[in-house]
C-alpha positions as CSV (number, residue, x, y, z in Angstrom):
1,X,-22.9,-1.8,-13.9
2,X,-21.1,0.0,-11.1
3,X,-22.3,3.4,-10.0
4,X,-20.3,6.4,-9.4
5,X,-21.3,9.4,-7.8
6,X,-19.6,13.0,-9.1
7,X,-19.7,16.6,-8.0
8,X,-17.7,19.3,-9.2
9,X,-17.7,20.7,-5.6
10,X,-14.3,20.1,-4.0
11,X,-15.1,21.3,-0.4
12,X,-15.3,19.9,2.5
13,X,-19.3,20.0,1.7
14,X,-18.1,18.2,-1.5
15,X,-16.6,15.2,-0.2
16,X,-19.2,14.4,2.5
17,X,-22.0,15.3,-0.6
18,X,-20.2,12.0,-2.6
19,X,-19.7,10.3,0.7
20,X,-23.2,10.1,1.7
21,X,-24.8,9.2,-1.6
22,X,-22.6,5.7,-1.5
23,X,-25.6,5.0,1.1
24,X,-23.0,3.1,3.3
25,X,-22.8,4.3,6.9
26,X,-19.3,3.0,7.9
27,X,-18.9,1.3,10.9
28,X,-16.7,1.1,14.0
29,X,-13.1,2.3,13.8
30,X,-12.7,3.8,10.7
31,X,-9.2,3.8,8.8
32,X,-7.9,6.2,5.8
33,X,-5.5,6.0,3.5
34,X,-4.5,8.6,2.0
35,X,-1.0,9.4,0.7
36,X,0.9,12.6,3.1
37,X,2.9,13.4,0.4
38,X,6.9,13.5,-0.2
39,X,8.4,16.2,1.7
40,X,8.8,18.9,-1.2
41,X,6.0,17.8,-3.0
42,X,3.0,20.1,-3.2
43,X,-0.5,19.1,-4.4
44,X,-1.2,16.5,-1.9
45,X,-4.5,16.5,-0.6
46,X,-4.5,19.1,2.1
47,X,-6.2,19.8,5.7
48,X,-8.4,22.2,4.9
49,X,-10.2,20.0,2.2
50,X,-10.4,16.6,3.7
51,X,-9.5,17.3,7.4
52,X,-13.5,18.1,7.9
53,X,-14.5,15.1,7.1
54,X,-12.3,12.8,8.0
55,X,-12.8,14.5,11.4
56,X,-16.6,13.8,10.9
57,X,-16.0,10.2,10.9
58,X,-13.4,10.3,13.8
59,X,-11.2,8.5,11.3
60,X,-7.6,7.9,11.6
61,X,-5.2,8.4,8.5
62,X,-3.6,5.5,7.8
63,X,-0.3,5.7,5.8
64,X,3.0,2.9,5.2
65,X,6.5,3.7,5.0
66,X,8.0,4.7,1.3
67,X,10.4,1.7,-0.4
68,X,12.2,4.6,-2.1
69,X,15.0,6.2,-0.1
70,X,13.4,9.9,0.7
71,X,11.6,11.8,4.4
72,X,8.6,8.9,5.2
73,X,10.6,5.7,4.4
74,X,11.2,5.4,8.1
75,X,8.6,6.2,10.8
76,X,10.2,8.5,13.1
77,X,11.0,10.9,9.7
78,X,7.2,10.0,8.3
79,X,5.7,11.4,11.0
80,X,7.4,14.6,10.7
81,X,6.4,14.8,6.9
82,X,2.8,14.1,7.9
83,X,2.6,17.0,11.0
84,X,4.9,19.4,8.5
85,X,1.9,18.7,5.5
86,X,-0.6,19.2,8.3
87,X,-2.1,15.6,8.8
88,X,-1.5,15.2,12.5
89,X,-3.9,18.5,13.0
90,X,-7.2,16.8,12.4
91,X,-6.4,12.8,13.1
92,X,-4.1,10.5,14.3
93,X,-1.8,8.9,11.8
94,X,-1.0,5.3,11.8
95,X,2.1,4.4,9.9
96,X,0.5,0.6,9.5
97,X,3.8,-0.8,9.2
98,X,6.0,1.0,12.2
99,X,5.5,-3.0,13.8
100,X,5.6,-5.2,11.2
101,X,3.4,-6.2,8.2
102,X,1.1,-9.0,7.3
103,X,0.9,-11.6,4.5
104,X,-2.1,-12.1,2.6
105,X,-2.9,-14.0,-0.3
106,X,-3.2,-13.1,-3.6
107,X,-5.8,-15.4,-5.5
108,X,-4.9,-16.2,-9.3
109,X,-2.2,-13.9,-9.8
110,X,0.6,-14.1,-12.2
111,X,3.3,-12.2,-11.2
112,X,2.7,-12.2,-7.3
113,X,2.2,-15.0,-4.9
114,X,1.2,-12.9,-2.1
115,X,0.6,-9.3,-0.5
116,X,2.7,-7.6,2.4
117,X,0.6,-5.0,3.9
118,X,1.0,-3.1,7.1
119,X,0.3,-5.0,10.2
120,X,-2.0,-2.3,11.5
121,X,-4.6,-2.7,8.6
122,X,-6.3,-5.2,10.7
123,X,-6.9,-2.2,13.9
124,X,-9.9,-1.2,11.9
125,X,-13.1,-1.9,11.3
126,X,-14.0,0.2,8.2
127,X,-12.1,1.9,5.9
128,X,-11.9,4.8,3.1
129,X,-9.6,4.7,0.5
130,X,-9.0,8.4,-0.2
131,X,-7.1,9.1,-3.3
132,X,-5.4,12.1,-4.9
133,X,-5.7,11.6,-9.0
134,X,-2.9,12.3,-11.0
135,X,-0.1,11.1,-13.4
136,X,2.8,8.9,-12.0
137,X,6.2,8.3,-13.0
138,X,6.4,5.0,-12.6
139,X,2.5,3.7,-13.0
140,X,1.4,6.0,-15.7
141,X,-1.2,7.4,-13.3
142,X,-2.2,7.1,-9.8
143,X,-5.9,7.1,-8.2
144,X,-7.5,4.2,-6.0
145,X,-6.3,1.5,-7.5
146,X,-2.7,2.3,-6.8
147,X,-3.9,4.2,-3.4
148,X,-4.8,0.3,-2.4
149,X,-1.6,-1.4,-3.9
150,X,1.1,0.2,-3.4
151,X,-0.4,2.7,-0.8
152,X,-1.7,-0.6,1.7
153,X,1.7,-2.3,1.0
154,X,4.1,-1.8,3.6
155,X,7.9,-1.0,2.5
156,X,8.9,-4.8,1.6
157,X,5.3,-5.6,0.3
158,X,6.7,-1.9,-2.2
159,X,9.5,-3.3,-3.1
160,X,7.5,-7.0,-3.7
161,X,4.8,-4.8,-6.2
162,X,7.4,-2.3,-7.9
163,X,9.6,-5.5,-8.9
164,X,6.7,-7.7,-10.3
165,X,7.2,-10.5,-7.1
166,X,11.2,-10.7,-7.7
167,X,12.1,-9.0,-4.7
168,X,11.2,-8.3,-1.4
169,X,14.5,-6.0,-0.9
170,X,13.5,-2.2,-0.9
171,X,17.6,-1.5,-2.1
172,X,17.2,-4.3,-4.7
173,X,14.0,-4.0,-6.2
174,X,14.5,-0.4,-8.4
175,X,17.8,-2.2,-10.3
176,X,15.3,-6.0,-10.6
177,X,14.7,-6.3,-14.8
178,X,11.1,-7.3,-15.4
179,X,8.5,-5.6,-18.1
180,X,6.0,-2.6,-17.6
181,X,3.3,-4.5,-17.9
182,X,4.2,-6.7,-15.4
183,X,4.6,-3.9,-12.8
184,X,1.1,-2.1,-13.7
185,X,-0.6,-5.9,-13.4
186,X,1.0,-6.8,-10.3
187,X,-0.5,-3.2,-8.6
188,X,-4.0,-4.6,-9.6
189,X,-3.2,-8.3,-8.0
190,X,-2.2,-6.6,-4.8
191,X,-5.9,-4.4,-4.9
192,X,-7.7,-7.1,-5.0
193,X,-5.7,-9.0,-2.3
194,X,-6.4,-6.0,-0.1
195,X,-10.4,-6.1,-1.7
196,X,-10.6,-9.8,-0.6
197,X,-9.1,-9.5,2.2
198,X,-11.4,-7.0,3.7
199,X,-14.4,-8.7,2.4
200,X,-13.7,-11.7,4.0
201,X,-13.2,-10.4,7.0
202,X,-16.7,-8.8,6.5
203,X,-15.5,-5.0,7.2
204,X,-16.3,-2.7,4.3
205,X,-13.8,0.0,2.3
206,X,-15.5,2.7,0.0
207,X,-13.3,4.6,-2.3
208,X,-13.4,8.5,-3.1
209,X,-10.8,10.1,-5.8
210,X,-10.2,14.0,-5.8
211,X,-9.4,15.4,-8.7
212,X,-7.6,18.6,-8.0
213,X,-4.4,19.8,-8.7
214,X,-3.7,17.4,-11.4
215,X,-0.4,17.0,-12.1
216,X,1.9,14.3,-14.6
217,X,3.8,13.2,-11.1
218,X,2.9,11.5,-8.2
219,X,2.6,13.2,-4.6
220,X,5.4,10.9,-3.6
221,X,7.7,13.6,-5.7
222,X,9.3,15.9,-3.7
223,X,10.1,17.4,-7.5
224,X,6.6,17.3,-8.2
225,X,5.5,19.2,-11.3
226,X,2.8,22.2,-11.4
227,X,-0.8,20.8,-12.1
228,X,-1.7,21.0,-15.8
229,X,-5.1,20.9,-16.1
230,X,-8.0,22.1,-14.8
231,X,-9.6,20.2,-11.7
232,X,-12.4,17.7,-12.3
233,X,-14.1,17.4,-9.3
234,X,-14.5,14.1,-6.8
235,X,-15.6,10.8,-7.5
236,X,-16.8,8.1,-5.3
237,X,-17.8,4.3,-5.5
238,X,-18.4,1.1,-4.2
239,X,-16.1,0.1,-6.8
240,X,-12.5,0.9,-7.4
241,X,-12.6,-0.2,-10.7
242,X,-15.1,2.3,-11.9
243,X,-14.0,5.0,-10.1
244,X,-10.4,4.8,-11.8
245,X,-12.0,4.5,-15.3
246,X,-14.4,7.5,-14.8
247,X,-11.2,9.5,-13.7
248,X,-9.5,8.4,-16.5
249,X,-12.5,8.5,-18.8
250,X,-12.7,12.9,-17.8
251,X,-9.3,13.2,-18.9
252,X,-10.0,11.7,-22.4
253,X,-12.8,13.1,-23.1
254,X,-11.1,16.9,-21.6
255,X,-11.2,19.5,-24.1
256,X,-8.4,21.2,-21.9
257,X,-4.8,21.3,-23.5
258,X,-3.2,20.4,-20.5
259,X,-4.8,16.8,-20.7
260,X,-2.3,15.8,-24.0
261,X,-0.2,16.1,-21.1
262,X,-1.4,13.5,-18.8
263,X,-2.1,11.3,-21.8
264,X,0.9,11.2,-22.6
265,X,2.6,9.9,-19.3
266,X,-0.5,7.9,-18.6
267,X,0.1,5.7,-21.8
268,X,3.6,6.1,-21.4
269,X,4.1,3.6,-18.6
270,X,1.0,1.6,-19.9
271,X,-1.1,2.7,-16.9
272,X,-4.3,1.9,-18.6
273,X,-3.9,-1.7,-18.7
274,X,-4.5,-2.2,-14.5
275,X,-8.0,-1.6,-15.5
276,X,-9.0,-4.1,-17.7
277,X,-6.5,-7.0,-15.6
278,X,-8.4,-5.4,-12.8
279,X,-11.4,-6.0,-14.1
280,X,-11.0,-9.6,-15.3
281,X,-9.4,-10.1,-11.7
282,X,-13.0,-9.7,-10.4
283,X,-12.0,-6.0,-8.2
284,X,-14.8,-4.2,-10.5
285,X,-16.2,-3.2,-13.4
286,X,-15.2,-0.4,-16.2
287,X,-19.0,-0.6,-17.0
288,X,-20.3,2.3,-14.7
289,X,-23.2,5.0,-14.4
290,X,-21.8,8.5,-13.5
291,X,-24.5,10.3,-11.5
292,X,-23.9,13.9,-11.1
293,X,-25.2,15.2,-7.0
């Protein structure tokens, strides 16, 4: 059984609180990904909260270029997105695919033979996936698990996830006809590629979810909807796995109204189902112990 750490504090304080009970001192250059945010979108995670401690670490955020046509799917106009949402004031951003991308395999998959990810994944030594929870248009919801799929992935590697392993072609892959629940299972075969491939390269990831300013759309909306419900706090494991189901597990069990809403969009596009494929992928577990610090 996996354990997940949880504190209704989000602060600065909060984050390094959840951080330090994972017991894992992270080592050398230290990557995180975490999503800038669409231009016009509005409840990605800001400086104020997670600029502290990223700076803590000396960590650099680490961020690939959008498959979508919009302000980050090129570098040059990324960049801009990431100093306007005020990223470049506490770090360095990498764009891991501004040079290229790498291939790495994906073991036991069914819809995808492989995983592109940006070529500058393999500059660090430790990372910290650093996820924003809330709904998603296209995945039902978005937390870690999606943070390491489609997040990692770099724009062909997008359009390779989004179209089930039909398409490499960003332009090609929105119009490609596959199922739903071929898209949400291929985001959980490209996890655990990323998983495997940082274990056996024996460098470490740890995964953290805010839960703030929860809304039914994605930050990479630049229409993004108002938040509609109350936050949760932040979670953090050793486990990706877990740490999705426990966000997913305070919505359902939410007595706020607003959660009917995120329900609804969440089963909707099926997102449930990564967890259990996840889980019988070998990334984690959906058996956890939330421990409140």
């Amino acid at each position: 059984m996996s354990k997940v750490y949880y504190t209704k504090d989000i602060s600065p304080a909060g984050l390094e609180k959840v951080y330090k009970a994972l017991g894992v001192g992270l080592k050398g250059k230290i990557g995180v990904k975490v999503s800038t945010g669409e231009k016009g979108a509005k409840n990605y995670l800001k400086a104020d909260l997670i600029g502290p401690f990223v700076k803590s670490l000396n960590g650099t955020i680490l961020e690939c270029n959008t498959a979508y046509p919009g302000a980050r799917n090129t570098v040059e106009d990324h960049m801009k997105v990431a100093e306007e949402h005020g990223f470049t004031s506490f770090a360095e951003v990498d764009i891991m695919d501004a040079d290229g991308e790498i291939k790495i395999p994906v073991k036991n998959g069914k819809h995808l033979k492989y995983d592109l990810i940006g070529k500058n994944w393999d500059n660090y030594d430790s990372y910290i996936n650093l996820a924003h929870a809330k709904g998603h248009m296209m995945g039902g919801f978005g937390a870690n698990l999606k943070n390491q799929s489609i997040g990692i992935a770099s724009r062909n590697g997008k359009a390779y996830i989004h179209s089930a392993g039909h398409t490499e072609d960003p332009d090609a892959c929105w119009t490609d006809e596959h199922e739903q629940i071929d898209f949400i299972e291929s985001m959980a075969e490209a996890a655990t590629a990323v998983a495997d491939y940082v274990k056996e390269q024996g460098k470490q990831i740890v995964y953290i979810t805010v839960m703030n300013a929860i809304s039914t759309s994605c930050d990479c909306d630049a229409n993004q909807d108002d938040p509609v419900m109350k936050d949760l706090g932040i979670i953090a494991s050793l486990d990706p796995v877990a740490n999705d189901q426990a966000f997913i597990d305070m919505v359902w069990n939410s007595s706020d109204p607003g959660a009917e809403k995120l329900k609804a969009r969440v089963d909707g596009q099926l997102g449930r189902e990564i967890l259990p494929y996840a889980e019988k992928l070998g990334l984690g577990s959906r058996e956890y112990e939330l421990i409140e610090i």
